[in-house]
C-alpha positions in Angstrom: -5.7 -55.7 65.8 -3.1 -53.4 66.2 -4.9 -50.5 64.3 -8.1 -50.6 65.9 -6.6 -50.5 69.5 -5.5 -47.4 69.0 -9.3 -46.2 67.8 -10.7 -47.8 70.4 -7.7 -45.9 73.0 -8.9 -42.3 71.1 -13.2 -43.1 71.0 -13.4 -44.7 74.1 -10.6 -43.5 76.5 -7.3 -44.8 78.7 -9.4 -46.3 81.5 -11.4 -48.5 78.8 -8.7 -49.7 77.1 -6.7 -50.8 80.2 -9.4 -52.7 81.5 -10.0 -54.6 78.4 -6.6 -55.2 78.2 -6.4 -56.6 81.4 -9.9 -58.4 81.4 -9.2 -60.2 78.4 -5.7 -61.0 80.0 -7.7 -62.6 82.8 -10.0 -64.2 80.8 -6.9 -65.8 78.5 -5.6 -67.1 81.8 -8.5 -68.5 83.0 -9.4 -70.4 79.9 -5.7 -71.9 80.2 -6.8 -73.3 83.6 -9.8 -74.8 82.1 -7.2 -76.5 79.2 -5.2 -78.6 81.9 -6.0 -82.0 79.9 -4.4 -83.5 77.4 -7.2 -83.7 75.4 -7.7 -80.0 75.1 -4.6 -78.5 73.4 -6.9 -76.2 70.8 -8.2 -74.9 73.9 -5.1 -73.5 75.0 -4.6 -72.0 71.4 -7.2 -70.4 71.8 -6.5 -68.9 75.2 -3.0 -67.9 74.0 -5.1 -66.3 71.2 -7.1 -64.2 74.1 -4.2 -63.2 75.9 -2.6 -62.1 72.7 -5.7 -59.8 71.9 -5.3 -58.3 75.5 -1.9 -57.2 74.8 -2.4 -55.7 71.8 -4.6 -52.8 73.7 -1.7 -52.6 76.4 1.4 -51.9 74.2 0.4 -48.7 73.1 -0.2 -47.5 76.4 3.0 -45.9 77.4 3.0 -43.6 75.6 -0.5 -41.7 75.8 -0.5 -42.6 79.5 3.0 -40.6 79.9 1.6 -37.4 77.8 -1.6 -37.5 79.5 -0.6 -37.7 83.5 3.0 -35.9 83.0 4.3 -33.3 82.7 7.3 -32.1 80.1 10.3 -32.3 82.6 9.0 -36.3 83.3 6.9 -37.8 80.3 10.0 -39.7 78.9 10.5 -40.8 81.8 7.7 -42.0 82.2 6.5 -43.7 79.3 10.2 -45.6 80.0 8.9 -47.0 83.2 5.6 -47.8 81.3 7.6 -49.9 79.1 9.6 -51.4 81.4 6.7 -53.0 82.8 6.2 -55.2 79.8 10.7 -56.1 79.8 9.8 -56.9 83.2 7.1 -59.4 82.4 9.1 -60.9 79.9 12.2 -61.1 82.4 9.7 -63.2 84.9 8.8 -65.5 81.6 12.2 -66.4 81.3 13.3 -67.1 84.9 9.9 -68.1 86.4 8.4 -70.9 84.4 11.5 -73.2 84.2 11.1 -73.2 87.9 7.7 -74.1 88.0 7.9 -76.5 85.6 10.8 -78.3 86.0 11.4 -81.4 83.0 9.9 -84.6 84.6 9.5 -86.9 81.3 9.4 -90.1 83.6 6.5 -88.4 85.8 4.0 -87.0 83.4 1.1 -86.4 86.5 3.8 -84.2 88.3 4.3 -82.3 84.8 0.6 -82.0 85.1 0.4 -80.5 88.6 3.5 -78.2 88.3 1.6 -77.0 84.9 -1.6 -76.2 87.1 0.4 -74.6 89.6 1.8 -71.9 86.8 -1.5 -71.4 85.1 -3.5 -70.9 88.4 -0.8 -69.0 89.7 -0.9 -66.7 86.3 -4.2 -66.6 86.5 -4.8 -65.3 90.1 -2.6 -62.8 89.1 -3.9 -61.3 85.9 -7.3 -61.1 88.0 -5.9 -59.1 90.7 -4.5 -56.7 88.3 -7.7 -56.3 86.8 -9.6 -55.6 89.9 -6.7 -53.2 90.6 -6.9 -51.5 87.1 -11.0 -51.1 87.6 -10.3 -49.6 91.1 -7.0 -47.2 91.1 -6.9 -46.2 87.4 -8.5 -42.6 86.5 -8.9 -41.3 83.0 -6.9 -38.4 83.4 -5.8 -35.6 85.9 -8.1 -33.2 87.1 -5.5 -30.8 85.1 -3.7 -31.2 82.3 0.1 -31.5 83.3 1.7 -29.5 80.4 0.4 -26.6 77.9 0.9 -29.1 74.8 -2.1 -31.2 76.7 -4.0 -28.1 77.8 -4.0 -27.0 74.2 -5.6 -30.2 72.9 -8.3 -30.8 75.7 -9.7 -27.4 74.4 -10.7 -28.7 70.8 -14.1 -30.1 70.4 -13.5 -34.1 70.1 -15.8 -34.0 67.1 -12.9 -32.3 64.8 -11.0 -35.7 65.4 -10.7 -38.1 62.6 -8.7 -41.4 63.2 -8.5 -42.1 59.6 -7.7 -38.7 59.0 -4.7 -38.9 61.8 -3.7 -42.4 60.2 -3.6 -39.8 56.8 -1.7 -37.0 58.5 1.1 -39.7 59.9 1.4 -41.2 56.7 2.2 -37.6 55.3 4.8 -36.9 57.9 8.1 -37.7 55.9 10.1 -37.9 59.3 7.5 -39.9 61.0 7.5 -42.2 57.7 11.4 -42.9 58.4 11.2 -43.3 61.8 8.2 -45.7 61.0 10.6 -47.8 58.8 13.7 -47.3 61.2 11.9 -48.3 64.6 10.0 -51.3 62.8 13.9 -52.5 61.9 15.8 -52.1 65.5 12.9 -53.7 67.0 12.0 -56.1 64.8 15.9 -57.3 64.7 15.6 -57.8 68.6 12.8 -59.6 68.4 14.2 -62.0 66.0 17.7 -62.6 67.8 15.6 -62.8 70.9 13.1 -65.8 68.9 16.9 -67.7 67.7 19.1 -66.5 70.6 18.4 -70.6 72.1 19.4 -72.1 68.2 22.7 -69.6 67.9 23.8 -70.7 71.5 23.4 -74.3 71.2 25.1 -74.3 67.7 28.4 -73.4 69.0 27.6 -74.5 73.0 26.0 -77.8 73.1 23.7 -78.5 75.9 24.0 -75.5 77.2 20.0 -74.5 77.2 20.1 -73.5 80.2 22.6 -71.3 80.2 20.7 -70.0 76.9 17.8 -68.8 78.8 19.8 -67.0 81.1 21.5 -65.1 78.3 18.1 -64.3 77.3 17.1 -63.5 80.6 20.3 -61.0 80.6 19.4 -59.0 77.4 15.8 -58.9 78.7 17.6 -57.2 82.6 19.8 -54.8 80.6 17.3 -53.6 78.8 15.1 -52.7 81.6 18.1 -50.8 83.1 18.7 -49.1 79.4 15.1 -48.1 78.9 15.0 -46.4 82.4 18.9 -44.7 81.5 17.4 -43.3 78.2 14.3 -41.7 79.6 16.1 -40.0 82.1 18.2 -38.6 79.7 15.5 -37.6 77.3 13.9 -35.4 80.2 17.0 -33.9 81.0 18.4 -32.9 77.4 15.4 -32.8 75.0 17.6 -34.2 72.4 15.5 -36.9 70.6 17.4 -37.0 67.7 20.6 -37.5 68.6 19.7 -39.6 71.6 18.2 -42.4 68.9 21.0 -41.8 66.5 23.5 -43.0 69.0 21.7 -45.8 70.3 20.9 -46.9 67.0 24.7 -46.7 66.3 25.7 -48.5 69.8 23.1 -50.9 68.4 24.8 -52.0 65.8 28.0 -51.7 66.9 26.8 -54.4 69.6 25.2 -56.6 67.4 29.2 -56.9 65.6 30.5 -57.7 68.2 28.1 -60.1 69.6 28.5 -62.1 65.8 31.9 -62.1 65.5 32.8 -63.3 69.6 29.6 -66.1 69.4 32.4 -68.7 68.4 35.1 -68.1 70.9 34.2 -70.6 73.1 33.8 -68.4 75.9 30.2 -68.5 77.5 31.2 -65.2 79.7 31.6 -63.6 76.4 28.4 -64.1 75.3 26.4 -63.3 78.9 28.9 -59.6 78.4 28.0 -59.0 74.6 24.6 -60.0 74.7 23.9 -57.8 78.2 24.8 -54.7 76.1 22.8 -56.0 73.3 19.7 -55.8 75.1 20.7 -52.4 76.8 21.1 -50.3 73.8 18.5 -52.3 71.7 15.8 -52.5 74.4 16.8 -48.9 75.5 16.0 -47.8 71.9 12.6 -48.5 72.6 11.0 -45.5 74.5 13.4 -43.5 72.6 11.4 -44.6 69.4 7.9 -43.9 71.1 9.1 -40.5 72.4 10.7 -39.1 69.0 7.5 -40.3 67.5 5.1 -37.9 70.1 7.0 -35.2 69.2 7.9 -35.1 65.7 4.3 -35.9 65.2 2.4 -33.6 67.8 -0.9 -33.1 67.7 -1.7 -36.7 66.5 -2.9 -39.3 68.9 -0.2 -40.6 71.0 -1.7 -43.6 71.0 -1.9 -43.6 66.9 1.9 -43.3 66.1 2.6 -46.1 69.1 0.2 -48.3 67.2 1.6 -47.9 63.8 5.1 -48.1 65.4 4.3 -51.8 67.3 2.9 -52.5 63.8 6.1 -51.8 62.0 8.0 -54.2 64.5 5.4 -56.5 64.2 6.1 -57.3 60.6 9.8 -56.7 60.3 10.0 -59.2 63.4 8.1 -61.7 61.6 10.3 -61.4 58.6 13.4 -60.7 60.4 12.9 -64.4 62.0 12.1 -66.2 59.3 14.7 -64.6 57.1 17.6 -65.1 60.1 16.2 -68.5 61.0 16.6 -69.7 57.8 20.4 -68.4 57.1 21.0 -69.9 60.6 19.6 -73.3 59.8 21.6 -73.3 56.3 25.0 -71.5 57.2 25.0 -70.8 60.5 24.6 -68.0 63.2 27.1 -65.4 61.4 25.0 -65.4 58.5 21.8 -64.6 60.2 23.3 -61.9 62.6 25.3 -60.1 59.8 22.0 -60.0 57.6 20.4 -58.1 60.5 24.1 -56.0 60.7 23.1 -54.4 57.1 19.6 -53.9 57.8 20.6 -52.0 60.8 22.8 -49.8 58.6 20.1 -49.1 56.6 18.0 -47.8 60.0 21.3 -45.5 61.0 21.0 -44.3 57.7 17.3 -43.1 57.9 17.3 -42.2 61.7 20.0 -39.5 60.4 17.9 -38.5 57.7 14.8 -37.3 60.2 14.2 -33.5 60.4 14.2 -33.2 64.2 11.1 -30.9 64.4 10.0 -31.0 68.1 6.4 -30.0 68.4 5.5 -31.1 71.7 8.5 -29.4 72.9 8.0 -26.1 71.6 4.5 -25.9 72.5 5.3 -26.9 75.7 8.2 -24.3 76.0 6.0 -21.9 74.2 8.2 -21.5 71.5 5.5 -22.1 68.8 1.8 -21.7 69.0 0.1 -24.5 66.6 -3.5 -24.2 64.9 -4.0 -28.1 66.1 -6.7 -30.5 65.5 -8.7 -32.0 67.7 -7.7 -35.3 69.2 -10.5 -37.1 71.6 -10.3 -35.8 74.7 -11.3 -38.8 77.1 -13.2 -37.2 79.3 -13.9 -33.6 79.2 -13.3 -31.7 82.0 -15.1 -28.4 82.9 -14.9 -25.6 80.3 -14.1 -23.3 83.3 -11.2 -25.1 84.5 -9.3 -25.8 81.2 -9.7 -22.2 80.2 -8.5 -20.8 83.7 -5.2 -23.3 83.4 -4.6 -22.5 80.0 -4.5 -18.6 80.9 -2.2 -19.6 83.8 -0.5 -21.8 81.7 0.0 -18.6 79.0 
C-alpha cells in the first residue's frame, strides 16, 4: 500500500491521511484487545495486519508536513523531528514491552494479565492520539511558509497527475540513484536491526538481554543523529555532501562494528553499534530532504513513498540474504555482504547531480514553469496572490 498512500496524501490532503493513519492505528490496537485468548491468534494477525496498514499512511508524512508548515531556514529540521517520532516509538518497543511482559513460563494467567495490561495500555494510547490528531491538526497554514510553496498553491490542482509525477520521478536520473542508494542504507539497517539478537548471541551467549539494549542503543543514537543532520541541513544547504559523508561514515561504521563483534568485549559492541545507528538512522531525513529538492515540484509525499518502498524491498532481501550467510557461516559473512552493497550506494550517492530546486526557488535563484501538485485545501485567490507579490 505504499503507492496509494501517497495518492490518497495528494487527492485527499494531510489532515485525512493522519487521521486514517491514526484511526486504523486505533482500530489495530483495539482488535489486539479483543485477541487476549488463546484461541484467537489469527485475530491478532490480523490486527497486526491493521496497524501495519496505518503506518503505511504515516511514514511519508515528514516530509510533506515539513514543506507544507515550514519555512526554508527550518523544513529539514523539521521533517527530522517528524521522523524521529517514529525512532522514538521504536525505542519505547524495545525498552517498554520486556517490562510489561516480563517471562513467567510457570504462570501462564500472569503472562495473560501482563499481555492485557500492554495491549490496553497501547490501545488507550493510539485513541488519544487520534482524538488529538482530529482536534489540533490543520491542513495547512493560513500562508504558505516559503516562495517554493507559494508558487505551487497557485496552480489549479486539476493540472496534477499522480501517475504522471510517478512518470516524471522515474525520469529523474538523480532521483533514480538516490532511489537505489536510500533503498540500500536503509534497507541494510533494517536487516542488521531484524539479526542484531542472532549476531549477539552467536558470539555472547545468553546475553539477550543485553541484545535488546544494543538495539535499543542504535535506535537512541539515531534519534540524536537524525536531529544533528537536520540542523545542519538548514544551516549549510548542502544536500549532497551532507549524504555523501554519512553514507561514507556509514560504512565505515558498519567495518568496524564486523570486525570488533568477536572480541569478547560487550562494551565494544554497545560503542560500535551506538555510532551505527547514529550515522545510519541520521541518513534518513537526509535521504527524504535530498529527494524534495532534487525533485521539486513533485509531490513531497510521492518521492517519500517511492523512497520507503525502496527500503521496503532491499530490507526484505537484505534480511533474508544476511540471515542466511549468518545461519551458514556466521555474523562476518552477513555484515560484510551488506559492506559491498554499501559501497555500491557511496558510489551512486557521488554520482547525483546536486540540482537543488527547492532551494533556488526559494532563494529566488530560478523561476520554474511547475506543475500543479494538489493543493489540500485552497486558500483565497486574494491571499496567495498578495503573498506571492510580497514574497517577489
Amino acid at each position: 500500500l505504499i503507492l496509494p498512500a501517497p495518492w490518497l496524501r495528494d487527492a485527499r490532503g494531510l489532515r485525512l491521511t493522519a487521521l486514517l493513519g491514526a484511526g486504523l492505528n486505533g482500530l489495530g490496537a483495539w482488535l489486539k484487545c479483543a485477541s487476549l485468548a488463546p484461541d484467537r491468534y489469527p485475530l491478532t494477525l490480523a490486527a497486526q495486519a491493521v496497524c501495519a496498514v496505518a503506518q503505511v499512511f504515516i511514514l511519508g508524512l515528514p516530509s510533506r508536513i515539513a514543506s507544507v508548515w515550514f519555512g526554508p531556514t527550518e523544513v529539514s529540521t523539521a521533517c527530522a523531528v517528524a521522523v524521529l517520532g517514529n525512532q522514538l516509538g521504536t525505542a519505547i518497543g524495545f525498552l517498554v514491552p520486556p517490562v510489561l511482559v516480563p517471562n513467567t513460563p510457570n504462570d501462564i494467567d500472569l503472562m495473560a494479565h501482563n499481555i492485557s495490561i500492554m495491549f490496553y495500555g497501547t490501545a488507550i494510547v493510539s485513541t488519544l492520539l487520534f482524538f488529538l490528531t482530529g482536534v489540533v491538526f490543520e491542513e495547512k497554514p493560513k500562508y504558505p511558509p516559503s516562495h517554493s510553496q507559494a508558487v505551487l498553491q497557485t496552480m489549479p490542482p486539476e493540472d496534477y497527475s499522480y501517475k504522471q509525477s510517478i512518470i516524471n520521478l522515474f525520469k529523474n536520473i538523480p532521483f533514480v540513484l538516490l532511489l537505489i542508494s536510500y533503498g540500500i542504507m536503509t534497507g541494510a539497517f533494517y536487516s542488521v536491526s531484524t539479526l542484531l539478537n542472532q549476531m549477539i548471541v552467536t558470539h555472547y551467549e545468553g546475553e539477550e538481554v543485553n541484545a535488546g539494549r544494543i538495539g535499543l542503543t542504535l535506535v537512541v543514537a539515531g534519534m540524536v543523529g537524525s536531529i544533528i543532520c537536520g540542523l545542519w541541513l538548514d544551516y549549510t544547504k548542502t544536500y549532497k555532501q551532507t549524504t555523501l559523508i554519512v553514507y561514507i561514515l556509514s560504512f565505515i561504521g558498519l567495518l568496524v562494528f564486523t570486525f570488533t563483534l568477536d572480541l569478547g568485549y560487550l562494551i565494544v559492541v554497545f560503542v560500535t553499534g551506538g555510532v551505527l545507528g547514529f550515522f545510519m538512522t541520521g541518513y534518513l531525513p537526509l535521504g527524504f530532504e535530498f529527494a524534495v529538492e532534487i525533485t521539486y515540484p513533485e509531490s513531497e509525499g510521492t518521492s517519500s513513498g517511492l523512497l520507503n518502498a525502496s527500503a521496503q524491498i532491499f530490507g526484505i532481501v537484505f534480511t533474508l540474504v544476511q540471515g542466511k550467510l549468518t545461519t551458514d557461516y556466521g555474523p562476518r559473512a552477513g555484515n560484510l555482504f551488506l559492506c559491498a552493497w554499501l559501497f555500491v550506494g557511496i558510489i551512486l550517492t557521488a554520482l547525483i547531480k546536486s540540482d537543488l530546486r527547492r532551494h533556488n526557488v526559494n532563494s529566488g535563484i530560478m523561476n520554474l514553469d511547475v506543475k500543479a501538485v494538489p493543493v489540500d485545501s485552497p486558500i483565497e485567490p486574494e491571499s496567495t496572490t498578495s503573498k506571492i507579490q510580497s514574497a517577489l
